[in-house]
C-alpha positions in Angstrom: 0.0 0.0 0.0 1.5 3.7 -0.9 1.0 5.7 1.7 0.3 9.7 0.5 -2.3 9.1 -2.4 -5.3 9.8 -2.6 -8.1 7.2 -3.2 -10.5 8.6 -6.2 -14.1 8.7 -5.4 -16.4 7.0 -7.7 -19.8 8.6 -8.2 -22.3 11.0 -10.1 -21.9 14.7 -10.6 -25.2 16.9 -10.2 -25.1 17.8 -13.5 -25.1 13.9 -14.8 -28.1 13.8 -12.7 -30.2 16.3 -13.8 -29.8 15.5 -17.5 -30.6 11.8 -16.7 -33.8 13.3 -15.0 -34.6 15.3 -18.1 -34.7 12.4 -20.3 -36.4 10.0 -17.6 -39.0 13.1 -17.8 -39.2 13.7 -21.4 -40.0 9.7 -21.8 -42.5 9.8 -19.2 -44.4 12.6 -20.9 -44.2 10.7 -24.2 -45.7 7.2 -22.8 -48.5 8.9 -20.5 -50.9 9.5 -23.7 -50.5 6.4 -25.2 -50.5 4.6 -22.0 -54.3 6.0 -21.9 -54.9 5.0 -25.4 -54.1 1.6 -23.8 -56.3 1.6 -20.9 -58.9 2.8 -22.9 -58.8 0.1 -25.4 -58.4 -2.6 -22.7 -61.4 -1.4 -21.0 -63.6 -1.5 -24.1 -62.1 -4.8 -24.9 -63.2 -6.2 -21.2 -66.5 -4.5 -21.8 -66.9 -6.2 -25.1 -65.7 -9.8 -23.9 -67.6 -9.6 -20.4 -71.0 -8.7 -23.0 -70.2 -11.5 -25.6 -70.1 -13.7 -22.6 -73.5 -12.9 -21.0 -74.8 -13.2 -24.2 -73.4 -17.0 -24.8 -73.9 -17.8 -21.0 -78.0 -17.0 -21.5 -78.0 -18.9 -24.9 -76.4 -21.9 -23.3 -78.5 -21.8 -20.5 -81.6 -21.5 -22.4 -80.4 -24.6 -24.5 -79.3 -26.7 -21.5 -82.4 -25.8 -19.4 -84.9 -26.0 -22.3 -86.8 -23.2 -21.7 -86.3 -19.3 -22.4 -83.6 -17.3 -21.1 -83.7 -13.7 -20.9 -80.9 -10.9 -21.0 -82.5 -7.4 -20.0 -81.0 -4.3 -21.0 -81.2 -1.4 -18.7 -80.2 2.4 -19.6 -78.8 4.8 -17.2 -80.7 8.1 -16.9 -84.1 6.1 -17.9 -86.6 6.8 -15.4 -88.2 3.1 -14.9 -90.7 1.8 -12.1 -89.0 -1.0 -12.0 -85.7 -1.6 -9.7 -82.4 -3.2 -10.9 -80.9 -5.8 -9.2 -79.0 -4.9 -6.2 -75.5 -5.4 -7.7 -76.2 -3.3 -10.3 -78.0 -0.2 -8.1 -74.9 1.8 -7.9 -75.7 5.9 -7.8 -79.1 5.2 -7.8 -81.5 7.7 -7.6 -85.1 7.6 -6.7 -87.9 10.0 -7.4 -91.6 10.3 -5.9 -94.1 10.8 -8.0 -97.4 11.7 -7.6 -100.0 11.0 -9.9 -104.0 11.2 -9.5 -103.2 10.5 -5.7 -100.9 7.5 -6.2 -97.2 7.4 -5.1 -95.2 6.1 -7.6 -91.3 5.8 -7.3 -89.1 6.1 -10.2 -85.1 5.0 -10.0 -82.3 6.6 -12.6 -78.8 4.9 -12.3 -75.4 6.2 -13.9 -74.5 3.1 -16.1 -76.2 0.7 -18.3 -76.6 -2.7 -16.8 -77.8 -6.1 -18.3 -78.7 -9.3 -16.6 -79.4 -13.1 -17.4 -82.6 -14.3 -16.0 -85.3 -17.0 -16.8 -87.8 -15.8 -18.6 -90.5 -17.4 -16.2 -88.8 -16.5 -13.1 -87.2 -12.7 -14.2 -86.1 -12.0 -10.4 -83.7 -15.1 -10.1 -81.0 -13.3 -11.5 -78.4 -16.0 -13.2 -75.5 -13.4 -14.0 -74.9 -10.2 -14.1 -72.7 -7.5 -15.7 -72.1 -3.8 -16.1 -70.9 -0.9 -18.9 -71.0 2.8 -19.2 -69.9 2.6 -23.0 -73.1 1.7 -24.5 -74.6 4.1 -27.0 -76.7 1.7 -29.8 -80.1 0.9 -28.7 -80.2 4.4 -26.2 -83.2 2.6 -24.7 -84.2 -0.6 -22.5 -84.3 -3.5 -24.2 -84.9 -7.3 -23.8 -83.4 -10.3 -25.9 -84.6 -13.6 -25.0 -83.4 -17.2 -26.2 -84.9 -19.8 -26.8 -84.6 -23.4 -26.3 -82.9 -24.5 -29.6 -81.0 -21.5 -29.3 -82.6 -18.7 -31.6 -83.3 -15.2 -30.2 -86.1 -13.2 -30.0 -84.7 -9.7 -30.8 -87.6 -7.6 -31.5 -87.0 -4.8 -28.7 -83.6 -4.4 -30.2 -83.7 -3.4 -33.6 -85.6 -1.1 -35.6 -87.0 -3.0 -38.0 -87.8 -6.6 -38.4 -85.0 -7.5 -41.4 -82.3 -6.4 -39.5 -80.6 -8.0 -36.9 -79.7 -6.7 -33.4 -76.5 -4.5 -33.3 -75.1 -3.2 -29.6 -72.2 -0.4 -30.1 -69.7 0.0 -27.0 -68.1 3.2 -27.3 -65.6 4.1 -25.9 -64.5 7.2 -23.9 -61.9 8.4 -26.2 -62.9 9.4 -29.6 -59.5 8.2 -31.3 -60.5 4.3 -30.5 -62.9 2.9 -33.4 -66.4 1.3 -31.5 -67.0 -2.0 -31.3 -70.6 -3.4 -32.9 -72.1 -6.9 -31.1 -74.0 -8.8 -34.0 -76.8 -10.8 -32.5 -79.0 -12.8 -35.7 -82.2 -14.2 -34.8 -80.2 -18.1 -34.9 -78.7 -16.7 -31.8 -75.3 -16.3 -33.4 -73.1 -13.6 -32.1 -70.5 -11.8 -33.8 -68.6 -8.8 -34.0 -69.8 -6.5 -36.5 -69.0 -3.3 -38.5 -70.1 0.3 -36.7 
C-alpha cells in the first residue's frame, strides 16, 4: 500500500443527474398518452368480452335448461318503475311521484346494466354484468333465447329484417367502437359500426 495518495471517489456529478432526469421526464411525458390510449382500449375490450359472454352464457342456458332465457338491457338516466338488481344499483336515484293520488317511485342509475334471468322467473338473477360505453339501442331493451338456441330480438332493432347491433363506445374518440351482432339463430359476432 502507498502511503500519501489519494483514493478517487467514484460517483455522479449533479449535473449527470439532472440531464438523466430530463430524459427519464421527457420519456415519461411521451408514454402517458398512449399509456391511456391503452387503458382505454383494454377497458372497451373487457367490456366487449364480459357482453359476448352474458350473451353466450343465456344462450347456453336456455339450450341446457330447455326453456327461455332472458338478457335485459337497462339504460342509465331512464326513469323506470321497476328496480335493478342490487348489484347493479350503484348511484341510484329515486324519485316520488305523484300522480292522481298514487305514489309512484321512479329509479335513474349512472351506467347501463344487463342481466341473465329465466324468462319465467325474471327475479332469479343467473348473471350479471355492467358498462358505461353503451350508445346503440339508447333505450331498454330485452333479448330472449330460446330453447334450440334462436333469439327473439324484437325490442332491439328497428326494423324486423335487421338484426340486433349493440355499439360500445368508448370514452376516447380516437378508438374505433365496437358493434355486437346478434342474428335471430342466436349467433353472435362482431360487426361493423
Amino acid at each position: 500500500m502507498v502511503v500519501g495518495k489519494l483514493k478517487q471517489q467514484l460517483g455522479f456529478t449533479l449535473i449527470e443527474l439532472l440531464v438523466t432526469l430530463m430524459i427519464a421526464t421527457i420519456i415519461a411525458i411521451m408514454a402517458v398518452p398512449a399509456f391511456a390510449g391503452f387503458l382505454a382500449r383494454q377497458q372497451l375490450t373487457g367490456d366487449v368480452n364480459e357482453m359476448i359472454s352474458i350473451l353466450s352464457f343465456a344462450r347456453s342456458e336456455a339450450i341446457k335448461q330447455r326453456s327461455d332465457v332472458s338478457v335485459i338491457f337497462s339504460p342509465p338516466n331512464a326513469a323506470t318503475a321497476n328496480r335493478r338488481p342490487e348489484s347493479c344499483r350503484n348511484n341510484e336515484v329515486a324519485q316520488e311521484a305523484n300522480e292522481s293520488g298514487e305514489e309512484n317511485t321512479t329509479y335513474r342509475y349512472s351506467d347501463w346494466c344487463y342481466w341473465v334471468a329465466k324468462s319465467d322467473a325474471i327475479d332469479e338473477i343467473l348473471r350479471l354484468g355492467q358498462a358505461s360505453n353503451i350508445t346503440k339501442p339508447d333505450q331498454a331493451f330485452l333479448l330472449t333465447f330460446q330453447s334450440l338456441g334462436d333469439a327473439d330480438i324484437d325490442s332491439c332493432r328497428a326494423d324486423t329484417s335487421t338484426p340486433c347491433r349493440i355499439t360500445l363506445n368508448p370514452q376516447q374518440d380516437d378508438i374505433d367502437p365496437v358493434t355486437l351482432v346478434i342474428n335471430t339463430t342466436g349467433s353472435i359476432r362482431r360487426g361493423e359500426p
